[in-house]
C-alpha positions as CSV (number, residue, x, y, z in Angstrom):
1,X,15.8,15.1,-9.1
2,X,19.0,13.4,-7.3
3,X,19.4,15.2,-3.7
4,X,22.9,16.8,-3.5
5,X,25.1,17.1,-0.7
6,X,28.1,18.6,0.5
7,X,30.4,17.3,3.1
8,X,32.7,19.5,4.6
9,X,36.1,18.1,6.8
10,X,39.3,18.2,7.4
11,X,41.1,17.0,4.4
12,X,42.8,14.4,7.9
13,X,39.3,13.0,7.5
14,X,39.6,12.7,4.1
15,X,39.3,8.9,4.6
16,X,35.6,9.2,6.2
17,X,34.7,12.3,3.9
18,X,35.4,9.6,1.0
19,X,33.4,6.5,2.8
20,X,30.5,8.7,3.5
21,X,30.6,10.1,0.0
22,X,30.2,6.2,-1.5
23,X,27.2,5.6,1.3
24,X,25.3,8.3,-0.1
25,X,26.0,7.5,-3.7
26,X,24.7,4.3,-3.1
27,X,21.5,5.2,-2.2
28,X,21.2,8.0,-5.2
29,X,22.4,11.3,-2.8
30,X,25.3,12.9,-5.1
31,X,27.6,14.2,-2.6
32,X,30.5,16.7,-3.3
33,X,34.2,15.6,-1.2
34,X,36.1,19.1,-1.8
35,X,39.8,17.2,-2.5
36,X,38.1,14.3,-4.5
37,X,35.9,16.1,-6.6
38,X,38.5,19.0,-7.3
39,X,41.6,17.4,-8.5
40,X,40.3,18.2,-12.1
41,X,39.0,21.7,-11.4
42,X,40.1,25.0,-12.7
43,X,38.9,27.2,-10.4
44,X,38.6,25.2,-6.7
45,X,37.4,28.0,-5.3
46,X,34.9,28.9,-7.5
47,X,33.7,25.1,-7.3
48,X,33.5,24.6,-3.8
49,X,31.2,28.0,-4.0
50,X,29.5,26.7,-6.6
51,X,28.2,23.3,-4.7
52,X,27.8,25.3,-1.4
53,X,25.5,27.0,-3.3
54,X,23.7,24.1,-5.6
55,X,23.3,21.4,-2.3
56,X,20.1,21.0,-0.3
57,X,22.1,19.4,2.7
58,X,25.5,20.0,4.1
59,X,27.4,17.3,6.1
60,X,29.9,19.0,8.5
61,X,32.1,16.1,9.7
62,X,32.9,17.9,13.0
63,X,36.3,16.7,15.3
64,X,39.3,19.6,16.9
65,X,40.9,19.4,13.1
66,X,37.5,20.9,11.7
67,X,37.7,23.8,14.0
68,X,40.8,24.6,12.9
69,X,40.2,24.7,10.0
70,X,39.3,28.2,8.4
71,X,38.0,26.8,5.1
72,X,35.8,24.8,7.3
73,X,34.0,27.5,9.4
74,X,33.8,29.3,6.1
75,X,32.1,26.3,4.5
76,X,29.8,25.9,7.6
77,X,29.0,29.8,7.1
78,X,28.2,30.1,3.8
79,X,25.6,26.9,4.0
80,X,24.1,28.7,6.8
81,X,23.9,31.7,5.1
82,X,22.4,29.9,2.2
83,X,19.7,28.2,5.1
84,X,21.1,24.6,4.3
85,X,20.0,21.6,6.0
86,X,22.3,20.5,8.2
87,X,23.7,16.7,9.6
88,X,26.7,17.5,11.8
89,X,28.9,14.4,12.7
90,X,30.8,14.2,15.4
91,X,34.5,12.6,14.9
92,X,35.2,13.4,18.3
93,X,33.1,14.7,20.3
94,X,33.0,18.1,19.2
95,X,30.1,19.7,19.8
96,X,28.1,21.6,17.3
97,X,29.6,25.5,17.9
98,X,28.8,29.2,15.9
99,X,26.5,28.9,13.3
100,X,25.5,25.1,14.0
101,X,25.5,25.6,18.0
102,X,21.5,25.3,18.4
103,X,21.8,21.5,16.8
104,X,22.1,18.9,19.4
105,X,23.7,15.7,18.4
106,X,24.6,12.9,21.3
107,X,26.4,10.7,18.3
108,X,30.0,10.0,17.4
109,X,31.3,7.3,15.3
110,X,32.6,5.5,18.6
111,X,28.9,4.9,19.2
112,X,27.8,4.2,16.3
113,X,28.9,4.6,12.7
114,X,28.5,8.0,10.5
115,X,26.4,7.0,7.7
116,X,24.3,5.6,10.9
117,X,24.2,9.5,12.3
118,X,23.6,10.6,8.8
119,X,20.5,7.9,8.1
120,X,18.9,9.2,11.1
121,X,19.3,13.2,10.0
122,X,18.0,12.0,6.7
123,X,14.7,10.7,7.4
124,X,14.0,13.9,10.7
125,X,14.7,16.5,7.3
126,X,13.9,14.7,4.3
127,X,11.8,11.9,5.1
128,X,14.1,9.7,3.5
129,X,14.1,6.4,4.0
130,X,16.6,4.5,1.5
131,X,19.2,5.5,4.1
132,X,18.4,2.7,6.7
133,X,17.3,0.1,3.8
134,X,20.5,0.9,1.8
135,X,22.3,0.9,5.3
136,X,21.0,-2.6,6.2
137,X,22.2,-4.3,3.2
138,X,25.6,-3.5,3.4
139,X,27.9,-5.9,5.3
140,X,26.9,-5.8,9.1
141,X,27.9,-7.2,12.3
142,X,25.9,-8.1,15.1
143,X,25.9,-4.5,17.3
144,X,25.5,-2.6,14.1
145,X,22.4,-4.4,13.3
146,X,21.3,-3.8,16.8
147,X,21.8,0.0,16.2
148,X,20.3,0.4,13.1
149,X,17.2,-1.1,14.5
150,X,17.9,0.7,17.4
151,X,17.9,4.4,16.0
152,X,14.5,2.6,13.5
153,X,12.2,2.8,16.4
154,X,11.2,5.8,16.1
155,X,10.3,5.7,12.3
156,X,8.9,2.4,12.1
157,X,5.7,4.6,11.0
158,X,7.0,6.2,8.5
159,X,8.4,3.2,5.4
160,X,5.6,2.6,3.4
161,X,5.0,-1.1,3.1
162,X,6.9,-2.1,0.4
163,X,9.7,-0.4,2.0
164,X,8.9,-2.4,5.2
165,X,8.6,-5.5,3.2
166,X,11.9,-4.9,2.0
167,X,13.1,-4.2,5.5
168,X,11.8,-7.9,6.8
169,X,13.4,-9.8,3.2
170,X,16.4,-8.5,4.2
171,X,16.5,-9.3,7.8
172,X,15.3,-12.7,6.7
173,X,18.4,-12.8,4.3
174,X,21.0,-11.7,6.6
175,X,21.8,-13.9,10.3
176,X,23.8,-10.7,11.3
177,X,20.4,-9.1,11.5
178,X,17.6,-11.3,12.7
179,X,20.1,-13.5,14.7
180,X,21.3,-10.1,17.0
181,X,19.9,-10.7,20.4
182,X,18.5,-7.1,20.9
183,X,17.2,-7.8,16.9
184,X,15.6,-11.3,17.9
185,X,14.0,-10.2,21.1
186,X,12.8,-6.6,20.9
187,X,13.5,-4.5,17.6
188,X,12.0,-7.5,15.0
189,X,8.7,-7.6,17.0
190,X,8.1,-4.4,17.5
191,X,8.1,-3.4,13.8
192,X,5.9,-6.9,13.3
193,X,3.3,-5.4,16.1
194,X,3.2,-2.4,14.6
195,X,3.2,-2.7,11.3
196,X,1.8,-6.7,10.7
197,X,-1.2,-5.7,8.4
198,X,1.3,-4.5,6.6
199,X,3.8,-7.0,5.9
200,X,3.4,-10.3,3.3
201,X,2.3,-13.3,5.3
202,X,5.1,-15.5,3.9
203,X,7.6,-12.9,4.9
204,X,6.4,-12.6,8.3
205,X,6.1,-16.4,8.5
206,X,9.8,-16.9,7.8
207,X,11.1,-13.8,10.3
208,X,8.8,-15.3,12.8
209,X,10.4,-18.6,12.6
210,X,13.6,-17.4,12.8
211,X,13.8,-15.2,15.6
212,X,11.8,-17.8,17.5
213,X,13.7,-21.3,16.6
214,X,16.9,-19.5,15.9
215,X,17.0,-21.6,12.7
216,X,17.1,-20.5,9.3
217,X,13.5,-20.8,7.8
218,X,13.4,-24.4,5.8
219,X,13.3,-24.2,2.0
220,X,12.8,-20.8,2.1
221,X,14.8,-18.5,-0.1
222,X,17.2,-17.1,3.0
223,X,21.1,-17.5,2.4
């Protein structure tokens, strides 16, 4: 059964309400975006209700317009109501306040990125980790590789190993991930210390060789 969400925002955030909606569809979470997923509904109202009620997790994209917002704290109230899990994301700094003010969250999406924040509430609820393998395959720069690998750590444990398989193939695939310093030097060997037993020989042979030579592995199947 498909895990559903609902993310609740300021329709001025409709623009990261819509970006997080296509993460999470992308790694088979069906998420409901109140002025996306409405413009066909007779009864908005009644709909909104209606996937307050039907979701397991609710997303409150949190920022000064949120608070606002009436039809956001009545969102927020309702799922707490309901006993919801809850991933708050900060826009702005906004702290988590009312129903959601015994949740601590240090993250905003000037430090790292919300479907980062989101990953990371995924797999401390839900176990789920097809947030961070979905997360690492998309386009990536240098510092968001670092991060990703970053906010990992802790879980490193927790992929089974043909998640963590997947994990090295696609750091072997992608210079944005194993060529990151903070990647090459500390986050890469770590999950290789910890989880080596568990990893295919070839695979760790190639990310081995890269993150020590700074090459690409020769004739090996790496763009």
């Amino acid at each position: 059964m498909t895990m559903k969400a609902f993310i609740s925002y300021s329709s001025k955030q409709i623009a990261i309400a819509q970006r997080l909606k296509d993460f999470l569809e992308s790694i088979e979470i069906d998420s409901f975006v109140a002025n996306y997923d409405l413009r066909a509904a007779s009864s908005w109202k009644d709909a909104i209700v209606e996937n307050l009620m039907d979701c397991e997790l609710f997303i409150p994209l949190l920022s000064k317009f949120f608070r606002e917002s009436d039809w956001c704290s009545q969102e927020m109230g309702i799922a707490f109501v309901q006993d919801k899990k809850f991933i708050p994301v900060s826009l702005d700094d906004t702290k988590p306040y009312g129903f959601l003010n015994h949740i601590q969250t240090g993250f905003t999406i000037y430090d790292v990125t919300p479907e980062l924040v989101v990953c990371e509430g995924l797999m401390e609820l839900f176990k789920n980790t097809q947030g961070f393998i979905g997360l690492l395959k998309r386009p990536l720069g240098f510092r968001l590789s670092e991060a990703i690998f970053e906010r990992m750590q802790p879980y490193f444990s927790k992929f089974n190993n043909v998640e963590i398989n997947e994990i090295i193939e696609t750091s072997i695939s992608n210079y944005q991930i194993w060529g990151a310093s903070k990647c090459a030097s500390e986050y890469i060997p770590k999950l290789l210390a910890s989880r080596k037993s568990d990893i295919d020989s070839m695979l760790f042979k190639k990310i081995m060789y890269q993150i020590e030579t700074g090459k690409r592995y020769p004739n090996g199947n790496a763009q």
